[in-house]
C-alpha positions in Angstrom: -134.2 36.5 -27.3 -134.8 38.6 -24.6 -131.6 40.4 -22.9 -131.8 42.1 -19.0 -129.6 45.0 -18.3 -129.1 45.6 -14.8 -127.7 49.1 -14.7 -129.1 52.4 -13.7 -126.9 54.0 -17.1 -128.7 51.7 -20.0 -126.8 54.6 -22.0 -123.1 53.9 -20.9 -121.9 53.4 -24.3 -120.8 49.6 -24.0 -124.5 49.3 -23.5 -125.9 51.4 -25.8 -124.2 49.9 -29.0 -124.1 46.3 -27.7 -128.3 47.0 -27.6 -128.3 49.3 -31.1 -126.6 45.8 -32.1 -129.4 43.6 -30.8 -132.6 45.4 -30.8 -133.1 44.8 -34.5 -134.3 40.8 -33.6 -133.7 41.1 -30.0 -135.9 42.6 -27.0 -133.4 44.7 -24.9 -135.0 45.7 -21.1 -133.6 48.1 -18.6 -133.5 47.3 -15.0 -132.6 50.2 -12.8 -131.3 48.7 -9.7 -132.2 51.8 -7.6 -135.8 51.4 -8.6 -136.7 48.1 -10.2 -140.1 47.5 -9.5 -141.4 44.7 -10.7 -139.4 42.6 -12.3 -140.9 42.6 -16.1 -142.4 38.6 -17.1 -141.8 36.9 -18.4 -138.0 36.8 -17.3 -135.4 37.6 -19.9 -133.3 34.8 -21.6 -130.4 36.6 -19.4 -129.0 39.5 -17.4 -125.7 41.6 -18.0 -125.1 42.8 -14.4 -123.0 46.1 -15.1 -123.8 47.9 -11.6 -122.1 46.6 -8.4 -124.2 48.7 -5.9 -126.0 46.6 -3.2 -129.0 47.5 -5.2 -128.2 45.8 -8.2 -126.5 42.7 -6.2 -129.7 42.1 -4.7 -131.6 42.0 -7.6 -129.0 40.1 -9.3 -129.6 37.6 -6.6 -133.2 37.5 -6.3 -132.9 36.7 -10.4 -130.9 34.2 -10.0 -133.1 32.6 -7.0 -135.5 32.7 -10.0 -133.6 30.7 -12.0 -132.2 33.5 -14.7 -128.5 33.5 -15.9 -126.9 36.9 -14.8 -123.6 37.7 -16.5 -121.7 38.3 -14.6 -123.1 36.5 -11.1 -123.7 38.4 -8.1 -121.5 36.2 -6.5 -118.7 36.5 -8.4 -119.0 40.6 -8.9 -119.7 40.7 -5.1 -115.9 38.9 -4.7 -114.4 41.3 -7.0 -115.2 44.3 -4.7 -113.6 42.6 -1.7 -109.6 43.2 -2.5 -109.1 41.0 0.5 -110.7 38.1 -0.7 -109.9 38.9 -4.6 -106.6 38.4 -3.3 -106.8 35.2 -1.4 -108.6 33.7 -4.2 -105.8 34.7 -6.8 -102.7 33.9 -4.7 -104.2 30.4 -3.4 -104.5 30.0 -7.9 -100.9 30.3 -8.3 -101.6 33.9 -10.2 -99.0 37.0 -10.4 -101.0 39.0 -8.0 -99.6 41.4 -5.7 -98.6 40.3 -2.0 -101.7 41.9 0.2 -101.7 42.7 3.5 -105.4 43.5 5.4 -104.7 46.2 7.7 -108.3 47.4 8.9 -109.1 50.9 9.9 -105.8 53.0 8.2 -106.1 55.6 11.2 -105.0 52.8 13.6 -102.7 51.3 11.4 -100.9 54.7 10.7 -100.1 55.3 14.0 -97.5 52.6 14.1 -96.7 51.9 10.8 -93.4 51.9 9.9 -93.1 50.5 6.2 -89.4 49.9 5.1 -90.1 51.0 1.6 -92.8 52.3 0.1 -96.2 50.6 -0.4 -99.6 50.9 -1.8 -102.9 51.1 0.1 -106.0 51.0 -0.8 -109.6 50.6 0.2 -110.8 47.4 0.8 -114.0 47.9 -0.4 -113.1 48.6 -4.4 -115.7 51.3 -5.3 -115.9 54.3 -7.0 -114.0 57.5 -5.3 -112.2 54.5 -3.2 -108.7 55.4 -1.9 -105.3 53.8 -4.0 -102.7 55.8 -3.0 -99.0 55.6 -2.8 -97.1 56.2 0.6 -93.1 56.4 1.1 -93.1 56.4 4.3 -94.8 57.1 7.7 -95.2 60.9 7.3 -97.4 60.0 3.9 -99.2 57.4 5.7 -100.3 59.7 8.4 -101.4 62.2 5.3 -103.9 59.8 4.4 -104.9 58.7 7.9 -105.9 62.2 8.5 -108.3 62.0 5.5 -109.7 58.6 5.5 -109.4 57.6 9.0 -111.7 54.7 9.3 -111.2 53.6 6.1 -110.5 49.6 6.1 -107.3 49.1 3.8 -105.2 46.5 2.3 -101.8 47.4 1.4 -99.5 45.9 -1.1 -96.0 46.4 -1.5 -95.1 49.3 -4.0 -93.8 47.1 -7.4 -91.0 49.6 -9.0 -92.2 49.8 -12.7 -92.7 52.0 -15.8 -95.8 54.0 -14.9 -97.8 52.7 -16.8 -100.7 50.5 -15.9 -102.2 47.5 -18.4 -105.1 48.0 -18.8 -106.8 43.8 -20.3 -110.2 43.7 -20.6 -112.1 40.4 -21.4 -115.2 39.9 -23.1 -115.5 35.6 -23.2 -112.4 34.6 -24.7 -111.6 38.0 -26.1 -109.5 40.3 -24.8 -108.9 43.6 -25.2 -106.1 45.8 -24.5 -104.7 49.5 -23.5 -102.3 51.3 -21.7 -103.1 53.8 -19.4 -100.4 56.1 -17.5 -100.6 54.8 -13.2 -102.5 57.4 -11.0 -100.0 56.2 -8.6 -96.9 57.5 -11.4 -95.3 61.0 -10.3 -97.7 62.9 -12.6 -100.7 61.0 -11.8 -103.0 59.2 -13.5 -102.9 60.2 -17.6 -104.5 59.7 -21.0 -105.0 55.6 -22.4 -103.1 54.9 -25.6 -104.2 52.1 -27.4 -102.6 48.8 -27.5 -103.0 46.3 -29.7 -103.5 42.5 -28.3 -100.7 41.3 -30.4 -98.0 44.0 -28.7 -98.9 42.5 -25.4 -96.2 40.3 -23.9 -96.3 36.8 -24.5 -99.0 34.6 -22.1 -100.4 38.1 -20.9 -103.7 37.2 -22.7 -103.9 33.6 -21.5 -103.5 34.6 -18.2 -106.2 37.0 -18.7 -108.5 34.2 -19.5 -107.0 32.2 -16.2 -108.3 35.4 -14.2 -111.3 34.9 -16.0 -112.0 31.1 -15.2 -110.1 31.3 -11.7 -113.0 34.2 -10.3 -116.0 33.0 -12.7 -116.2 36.1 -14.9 -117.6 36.6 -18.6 -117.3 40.3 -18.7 -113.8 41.4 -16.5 -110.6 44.1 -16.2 -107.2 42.7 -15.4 -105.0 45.7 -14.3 -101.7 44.4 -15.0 -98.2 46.1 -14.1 -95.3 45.0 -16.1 -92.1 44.6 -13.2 -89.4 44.2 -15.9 -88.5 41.9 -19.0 -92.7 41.4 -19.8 -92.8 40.0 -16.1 -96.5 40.9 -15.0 -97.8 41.5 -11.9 -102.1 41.5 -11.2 -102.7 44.9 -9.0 -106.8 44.8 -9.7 -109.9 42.4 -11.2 -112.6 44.2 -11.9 -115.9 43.1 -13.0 -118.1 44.4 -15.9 -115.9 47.6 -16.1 -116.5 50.1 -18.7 -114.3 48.9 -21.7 -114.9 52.2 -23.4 -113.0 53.1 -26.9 -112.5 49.6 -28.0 -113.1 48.0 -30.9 -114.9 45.0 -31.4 -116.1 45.4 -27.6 -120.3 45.8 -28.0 -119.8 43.0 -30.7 -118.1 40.1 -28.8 -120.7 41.2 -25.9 -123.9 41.1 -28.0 -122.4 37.5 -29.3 -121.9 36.3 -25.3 -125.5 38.1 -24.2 -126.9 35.5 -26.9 -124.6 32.3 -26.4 -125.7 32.4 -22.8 -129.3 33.4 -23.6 -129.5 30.5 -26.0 -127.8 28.2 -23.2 -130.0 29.0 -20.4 -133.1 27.6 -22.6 -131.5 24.6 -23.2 
């Protein structure tokens, strides 16, 4: 078989051992999306997508035109940067995701904001260096206007929880799990601690597979807060995140690379 990675960091180290794992019978090619070129023939058997830059969405596109499988889609990582439409889509599935509210530019919306407890905004383009922030009331709201002024936000309504974010990751039908301490907690984000999937709370990893099937991901993070008595609540979707640390991870991503490379020739 021969597997595509889209990705200007063909060492991340998800990538590295899922291709250490594969390059013994398998061809592994790196795609930079900043400066494909030609595209290598004859195509590869399929394409892990782990960039979401417009670069590597328009190659993952013109792929696809081409008739390649790309894990995941451009499509559906496109949707996954959009917290407006991410959202819409998992509200309108009957998923715990948070209540959001599309605000625009947060200078504007500062100005005569008056939130009656305290809320969570955040860029609506999710990105790297984006802005999540928490604000108690107006005079924090105006802190952040001054610094991000024409940023477009959502905001969600600040969930009172234990400060710690759940950090689910899926790989096909496995999931993995950690927790990591909420950059949004009074100290600010902290160190991930491992969890194992069977201390999760029970029908979190189910519903990490509805996430999956609901937004047409293989490779996906569910950021999941727990609001009291195992009650979760989705703040984030991610796809193709890192999934650094865990085990198992370049394994179960080698086995989908192939299941879907072995699909697409059927």
């Amino acid at each position: 078989m021969r597997i595509g990675l889209i990705t200007p960091e063909p060492g991340h180290p998800l990538l590295a051992d899922t291709t250490a794992l594969l390059a013994p019978e398998h061809e592994v090619v790196a795609l930079d999306p900043v400066a494909p070129g030609d595209v290598p023939l004859p195509l590869a058997d399929v394409y892990l997508l782990k960039s979401r830059t417009p670069h590597a969405l328009g190659l993952a596109r013109h792929l696809e035109r081409r008739g390649a499988p790309v894990v995941n889609t451009a499509a559906a990582t496109a949707l996954c940067q959009d917290r407006t439409e991410m959202a819409g889509l998992a509200l309108r599935a009957g998923l715990p995701f948070a209540a959001t509210s599309t605000v625009g530019p947060l200078g504007a919306w500062a100005r005569e904001a008056r939130p009656p407890a305290p809320v969570v905004v955040k860029s609506r383009l999710s990105r790297r260096g984006d802005l999540v922030a928490r604000a108690d009331g107006a005079a924090r709201l105006r802190e952040l206007a001054r610094d991000w002024p024409q940023e477009p936000v959502v905001v969600q309504e600040y969930a009172p929880n234990n400060g710690w974010d759940h950090k689910l990751w899926a790989i096909g039908d496995q999931v993995f799990s950690a927790l990591r301490r909420s950059e949004l907690s009074p100290g600010g984000r902290g160190p991930t601690r491992p969890l194992a999937a069977d201390e999760l709370p029970a029908g979190w990893a189910d519903l990490v597979r509805r996430v999956g099937a609901v937004f047409a991901l293989d490779v996906y993070g569910v950021d999941i807060i727990d609001t009291g008595g195992g009650t979760p609540l989705i703040v984030d979707v991610n796809a193709f995140p890192g999934i650094r640390g865990q085990s198992g991870a370049p394994e179960a991503l080698a086995a989908l690379a192939l299941r879907r490379a072995a699909a697409g020739r059927t």
